[in-house]
Backbone bond lengths (Angstrom), bond angles and torsions (degrees), N, CA, C in turn:
res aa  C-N    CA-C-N  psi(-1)  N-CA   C-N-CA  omega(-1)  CA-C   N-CA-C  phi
1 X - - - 1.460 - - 1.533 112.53 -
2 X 1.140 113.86 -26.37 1.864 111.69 -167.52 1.664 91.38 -88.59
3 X 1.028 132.08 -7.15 2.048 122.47 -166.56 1.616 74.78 -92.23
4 X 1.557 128.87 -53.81 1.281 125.74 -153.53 1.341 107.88 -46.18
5 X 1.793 111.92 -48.02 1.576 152.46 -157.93 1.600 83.08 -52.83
6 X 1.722 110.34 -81.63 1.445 134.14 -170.17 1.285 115.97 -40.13
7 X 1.427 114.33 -36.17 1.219 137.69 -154.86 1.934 107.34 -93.29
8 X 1.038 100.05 -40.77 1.925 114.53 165.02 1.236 100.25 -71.34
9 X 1.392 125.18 -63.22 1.545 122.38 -167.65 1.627 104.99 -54.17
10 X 1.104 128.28 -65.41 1.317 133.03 -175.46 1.718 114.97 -38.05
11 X 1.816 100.14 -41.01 1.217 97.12 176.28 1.401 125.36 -77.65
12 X 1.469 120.54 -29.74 1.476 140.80 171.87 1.175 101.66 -60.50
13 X 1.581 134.48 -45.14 1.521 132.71 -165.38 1.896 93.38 -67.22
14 X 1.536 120.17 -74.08 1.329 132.17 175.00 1.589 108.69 -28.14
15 X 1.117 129.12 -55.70 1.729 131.18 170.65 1.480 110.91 -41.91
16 X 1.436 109.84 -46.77 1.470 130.64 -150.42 1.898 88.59 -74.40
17 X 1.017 91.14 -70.43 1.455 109.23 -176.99 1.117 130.35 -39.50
18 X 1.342 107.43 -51.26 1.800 142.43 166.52 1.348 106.51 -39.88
19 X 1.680 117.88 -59.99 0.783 127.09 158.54 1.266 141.78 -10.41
20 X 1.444 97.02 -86.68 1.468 121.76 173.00 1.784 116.76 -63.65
21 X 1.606 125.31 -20.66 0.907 117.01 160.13 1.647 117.24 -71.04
22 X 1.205 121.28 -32.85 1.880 120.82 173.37 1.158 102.08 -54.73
23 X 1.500 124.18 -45.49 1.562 110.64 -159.97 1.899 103.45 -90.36
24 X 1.237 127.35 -9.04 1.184 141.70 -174.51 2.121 85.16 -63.14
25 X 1.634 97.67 -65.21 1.495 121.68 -126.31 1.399 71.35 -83.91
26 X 1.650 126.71 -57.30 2.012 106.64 176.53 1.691 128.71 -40.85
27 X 1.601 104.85 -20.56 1.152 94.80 -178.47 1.977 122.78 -108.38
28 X 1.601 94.74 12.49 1.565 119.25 -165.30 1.746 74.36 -101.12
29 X 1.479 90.06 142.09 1.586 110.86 170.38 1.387 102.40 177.80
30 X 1.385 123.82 131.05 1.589 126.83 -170.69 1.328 111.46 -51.43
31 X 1.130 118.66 104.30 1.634 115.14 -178.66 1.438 91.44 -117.98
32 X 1.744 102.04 114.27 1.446 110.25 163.84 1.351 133.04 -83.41
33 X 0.802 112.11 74.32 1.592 108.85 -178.05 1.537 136.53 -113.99
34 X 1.377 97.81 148.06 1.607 121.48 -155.18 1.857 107.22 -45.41
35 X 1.003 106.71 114.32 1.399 88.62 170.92 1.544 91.44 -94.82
36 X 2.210 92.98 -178.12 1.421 99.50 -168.04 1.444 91.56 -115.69
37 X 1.505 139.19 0.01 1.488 140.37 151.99 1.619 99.04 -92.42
38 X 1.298 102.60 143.46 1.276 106.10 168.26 1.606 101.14 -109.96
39 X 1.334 114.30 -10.11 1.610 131.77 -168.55 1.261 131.73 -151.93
40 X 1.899 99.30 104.32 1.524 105.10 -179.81 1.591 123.35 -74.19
41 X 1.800 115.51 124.73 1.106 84.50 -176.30 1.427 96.61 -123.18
42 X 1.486 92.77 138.94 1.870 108.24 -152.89 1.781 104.81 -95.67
43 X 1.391 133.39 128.88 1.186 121.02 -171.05 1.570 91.24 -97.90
44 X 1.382 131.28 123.70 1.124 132.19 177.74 1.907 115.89 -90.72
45 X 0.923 106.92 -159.47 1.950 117.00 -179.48 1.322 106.83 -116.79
46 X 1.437 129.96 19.56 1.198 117.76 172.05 2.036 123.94 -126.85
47 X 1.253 99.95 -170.44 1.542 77.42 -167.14 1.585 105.46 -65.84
48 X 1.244 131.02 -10.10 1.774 128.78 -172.71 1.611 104.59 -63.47
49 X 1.421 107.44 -32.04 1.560 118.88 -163.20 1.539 125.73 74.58
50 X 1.660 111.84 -24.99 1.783 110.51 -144.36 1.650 66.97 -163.05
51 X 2.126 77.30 153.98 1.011 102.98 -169.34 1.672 87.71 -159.65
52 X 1.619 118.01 123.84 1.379 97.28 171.49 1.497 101.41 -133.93
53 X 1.518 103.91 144.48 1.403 132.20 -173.45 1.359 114.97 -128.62
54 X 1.662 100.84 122.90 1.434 122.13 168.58 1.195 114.58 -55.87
55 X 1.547 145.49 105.08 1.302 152.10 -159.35 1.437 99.98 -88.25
56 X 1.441 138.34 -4.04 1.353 129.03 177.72 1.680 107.74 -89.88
57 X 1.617 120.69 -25.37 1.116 150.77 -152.06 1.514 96.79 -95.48
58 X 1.457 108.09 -43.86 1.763 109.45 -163.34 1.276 97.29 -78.87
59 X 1.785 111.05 138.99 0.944 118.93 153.51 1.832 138.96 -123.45
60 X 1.106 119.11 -7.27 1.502 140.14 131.88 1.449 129.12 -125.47
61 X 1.214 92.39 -166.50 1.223 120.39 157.38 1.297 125.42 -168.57
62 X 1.473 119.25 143.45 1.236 117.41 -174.95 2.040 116.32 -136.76
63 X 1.444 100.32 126.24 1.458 107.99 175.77 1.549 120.51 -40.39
64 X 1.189 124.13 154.12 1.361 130.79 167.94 1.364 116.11 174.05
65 X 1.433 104.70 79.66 1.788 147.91 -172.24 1.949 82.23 62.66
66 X 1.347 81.75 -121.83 1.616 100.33 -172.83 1.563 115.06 -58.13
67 X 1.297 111.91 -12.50 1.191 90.66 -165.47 2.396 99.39 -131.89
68 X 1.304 102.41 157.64 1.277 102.84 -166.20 1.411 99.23 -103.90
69 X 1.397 139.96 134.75 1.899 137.65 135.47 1.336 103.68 -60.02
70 X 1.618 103.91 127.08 1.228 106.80 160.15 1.684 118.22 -122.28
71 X 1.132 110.26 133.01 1.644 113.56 -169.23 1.600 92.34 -116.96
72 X 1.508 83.94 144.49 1.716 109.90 -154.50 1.479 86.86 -153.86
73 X 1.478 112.27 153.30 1.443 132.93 175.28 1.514 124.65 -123.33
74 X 1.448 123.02 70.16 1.160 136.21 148.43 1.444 145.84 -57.95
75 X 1.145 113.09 64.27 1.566 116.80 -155.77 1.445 100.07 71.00
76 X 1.040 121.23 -77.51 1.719 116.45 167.29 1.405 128.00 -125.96
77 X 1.476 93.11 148.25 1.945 95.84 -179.79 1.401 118.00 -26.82
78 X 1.057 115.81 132.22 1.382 131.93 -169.69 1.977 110.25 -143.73
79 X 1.556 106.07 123.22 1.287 95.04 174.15 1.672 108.69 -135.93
80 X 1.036 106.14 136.56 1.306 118.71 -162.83 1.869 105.91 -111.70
81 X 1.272 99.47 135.62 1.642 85.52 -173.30 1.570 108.13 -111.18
82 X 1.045 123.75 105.57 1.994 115.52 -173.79 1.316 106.16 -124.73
83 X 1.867 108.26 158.76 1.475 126.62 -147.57 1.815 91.82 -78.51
84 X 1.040 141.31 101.06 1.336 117.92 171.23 1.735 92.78 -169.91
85 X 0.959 134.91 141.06 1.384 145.20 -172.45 1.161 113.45 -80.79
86 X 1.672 132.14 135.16 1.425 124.06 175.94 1.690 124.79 -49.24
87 X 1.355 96.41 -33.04 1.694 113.21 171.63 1.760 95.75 -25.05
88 X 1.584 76.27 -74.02 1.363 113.08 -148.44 2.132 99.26 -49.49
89 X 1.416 84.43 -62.19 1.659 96.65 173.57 1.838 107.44 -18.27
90 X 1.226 78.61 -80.57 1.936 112.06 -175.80 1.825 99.30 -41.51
91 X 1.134 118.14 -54.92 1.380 126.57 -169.00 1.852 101.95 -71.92
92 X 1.269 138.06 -6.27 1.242 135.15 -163.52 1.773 94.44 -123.21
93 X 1.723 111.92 -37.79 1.531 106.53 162.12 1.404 122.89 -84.17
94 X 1.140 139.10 35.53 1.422 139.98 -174.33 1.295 105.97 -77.01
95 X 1.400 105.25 0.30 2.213 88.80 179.09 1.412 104.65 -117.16
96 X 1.192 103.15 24.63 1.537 123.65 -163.16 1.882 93.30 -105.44
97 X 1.462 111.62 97.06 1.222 109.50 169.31 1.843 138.37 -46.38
98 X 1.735 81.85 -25.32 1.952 84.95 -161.40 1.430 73.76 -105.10
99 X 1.074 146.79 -58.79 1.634 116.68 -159.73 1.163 127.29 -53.95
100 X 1.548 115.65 129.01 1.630 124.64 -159.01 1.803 86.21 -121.33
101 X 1.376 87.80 170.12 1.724 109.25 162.28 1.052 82.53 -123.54
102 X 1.444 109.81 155.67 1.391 133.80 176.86 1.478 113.29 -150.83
103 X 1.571 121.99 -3.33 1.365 117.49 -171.01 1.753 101.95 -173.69
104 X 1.210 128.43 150.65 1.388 119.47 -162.15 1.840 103.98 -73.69
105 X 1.340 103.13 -27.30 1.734 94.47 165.92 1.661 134.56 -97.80
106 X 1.792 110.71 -0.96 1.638 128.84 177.47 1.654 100.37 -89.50
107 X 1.189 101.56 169.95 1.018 115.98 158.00 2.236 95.39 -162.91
108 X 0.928 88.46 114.63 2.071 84.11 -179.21 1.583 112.36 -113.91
109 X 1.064 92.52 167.02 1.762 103.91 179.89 1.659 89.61 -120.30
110 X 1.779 88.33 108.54 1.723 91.95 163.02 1.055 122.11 -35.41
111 X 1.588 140.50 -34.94 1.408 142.07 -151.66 1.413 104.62 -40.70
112 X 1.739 106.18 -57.26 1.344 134.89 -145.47 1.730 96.41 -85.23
113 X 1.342 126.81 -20.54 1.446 126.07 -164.11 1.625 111.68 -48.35
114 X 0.795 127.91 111.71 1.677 110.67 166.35 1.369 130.85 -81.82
115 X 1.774 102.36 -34.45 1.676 110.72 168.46 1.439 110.83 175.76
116 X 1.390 121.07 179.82 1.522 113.62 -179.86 1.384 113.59 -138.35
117 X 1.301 114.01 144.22 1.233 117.17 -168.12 1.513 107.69 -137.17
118 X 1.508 115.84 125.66 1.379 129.21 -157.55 1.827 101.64 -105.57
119 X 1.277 105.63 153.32 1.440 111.34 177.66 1.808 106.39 -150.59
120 X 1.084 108.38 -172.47 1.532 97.71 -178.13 1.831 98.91 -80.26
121 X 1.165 121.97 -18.00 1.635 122.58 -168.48 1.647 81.02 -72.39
122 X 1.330 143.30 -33.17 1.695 134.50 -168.22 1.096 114.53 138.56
123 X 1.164 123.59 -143.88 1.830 126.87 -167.16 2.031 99.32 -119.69
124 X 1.131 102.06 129.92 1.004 115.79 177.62 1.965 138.00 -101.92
125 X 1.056 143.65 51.51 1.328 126.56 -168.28 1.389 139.77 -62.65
126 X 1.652 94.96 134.90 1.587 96.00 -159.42 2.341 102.91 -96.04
127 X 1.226 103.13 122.41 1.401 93.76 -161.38 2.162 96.51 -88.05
128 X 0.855 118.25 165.02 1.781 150.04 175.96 1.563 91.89 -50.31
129 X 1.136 117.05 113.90 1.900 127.11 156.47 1.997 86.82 58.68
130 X 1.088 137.18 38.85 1.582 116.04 151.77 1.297 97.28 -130.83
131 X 1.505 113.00 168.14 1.417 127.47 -175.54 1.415 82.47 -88.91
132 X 1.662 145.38 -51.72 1.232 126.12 -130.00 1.960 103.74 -87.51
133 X 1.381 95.85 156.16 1.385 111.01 -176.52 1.529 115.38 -108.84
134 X 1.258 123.11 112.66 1.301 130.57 -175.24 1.744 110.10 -79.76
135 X 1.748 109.33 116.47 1.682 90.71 170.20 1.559 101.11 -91.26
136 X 1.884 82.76 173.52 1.326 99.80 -161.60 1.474 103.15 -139.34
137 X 2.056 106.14 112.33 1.677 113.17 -144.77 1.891 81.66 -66.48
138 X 1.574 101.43 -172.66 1.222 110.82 -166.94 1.782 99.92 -88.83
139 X 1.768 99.58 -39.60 1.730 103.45 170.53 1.474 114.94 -38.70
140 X 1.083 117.21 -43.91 1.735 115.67 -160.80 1.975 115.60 -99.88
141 X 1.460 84.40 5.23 1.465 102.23 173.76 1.490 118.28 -51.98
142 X 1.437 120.73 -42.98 1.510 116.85 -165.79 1.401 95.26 -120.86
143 X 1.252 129.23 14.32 1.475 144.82 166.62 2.263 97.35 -94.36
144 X 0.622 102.31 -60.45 1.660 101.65 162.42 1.531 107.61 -70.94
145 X 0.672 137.44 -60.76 1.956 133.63 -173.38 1.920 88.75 -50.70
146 X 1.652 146.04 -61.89 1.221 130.03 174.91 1.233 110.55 -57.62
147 X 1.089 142.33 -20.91 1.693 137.82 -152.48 1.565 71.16 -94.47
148 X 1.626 130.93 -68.23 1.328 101.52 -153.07 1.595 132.74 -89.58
149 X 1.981 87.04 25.89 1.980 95.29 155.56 1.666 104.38 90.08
């Protein structure tokens, strides 16, 4: 009886999910649009203070305790790792339309999204020219589904 149990749930989670990636991916479509910064400039925790980033270029970021990776596309992928907290990150881009949270350690710039693909493990995003796959917690699910209109 419990494989049966495991065995429904797994399939109900995958439906669920599946789901929510079609209606994610119907409403994802490259929308280029103008921002009114062309340049974040990030006050970090170390002696440099500042840190400035081309917001057309950025394409995550990711937590790691105190300190965030940020991958950016300069002629080529480039990831830079600096002392400053995603909080913090997220809380200094707030006028920044395309940057979403999507997971307690992402933070992405729709620009780069290519599509999403759901499984019973959750919702998954697949980003533009990288192998890596961003998850996407279940909280920030319909917090990204309004961000992307």
């Amino acid at each position: 009886p419990l494989s049966v149990i495991v065995l429904l749930r797994q399939n109900a989670l995958n439906k669920f999910f599946n789901s929510k990636a079609k209606e994610l991916n119907k409403v994802l479509e490259p929308k280029h649009r103008e921002y009114e910064l062309k340049e974040l400039k990030l006050v970090t925790e170390t002696k440099q203070g500042k840190l400035n980033l081309n917001i057309r270029s950025f394409i995550f970021a990711k937590a790691a305790d105190n300190y965030t990776e940020i991958h950016h596309f300069e002629e080529k992928l480039k990831k830079e790792v600096v002392r400053i907290s995603l909080k913090s990150f997220e809380e200094q881009a707030i006028n920044i339309k395309n940057l979403v949270r999507c997971h307690r350690s992402f933070l992405v710039n729709l620009e780069w999204v290519e599509s999403f693909k759901g499984n019973a493990q959750g919702l998954q995003l697949y980003l533009r020219d990288m192998e890596l796959t961003v998850p996407v917690s279940r909280k920030y699910v319909e917090g990204l589904k309004k961000q992307l209109g």
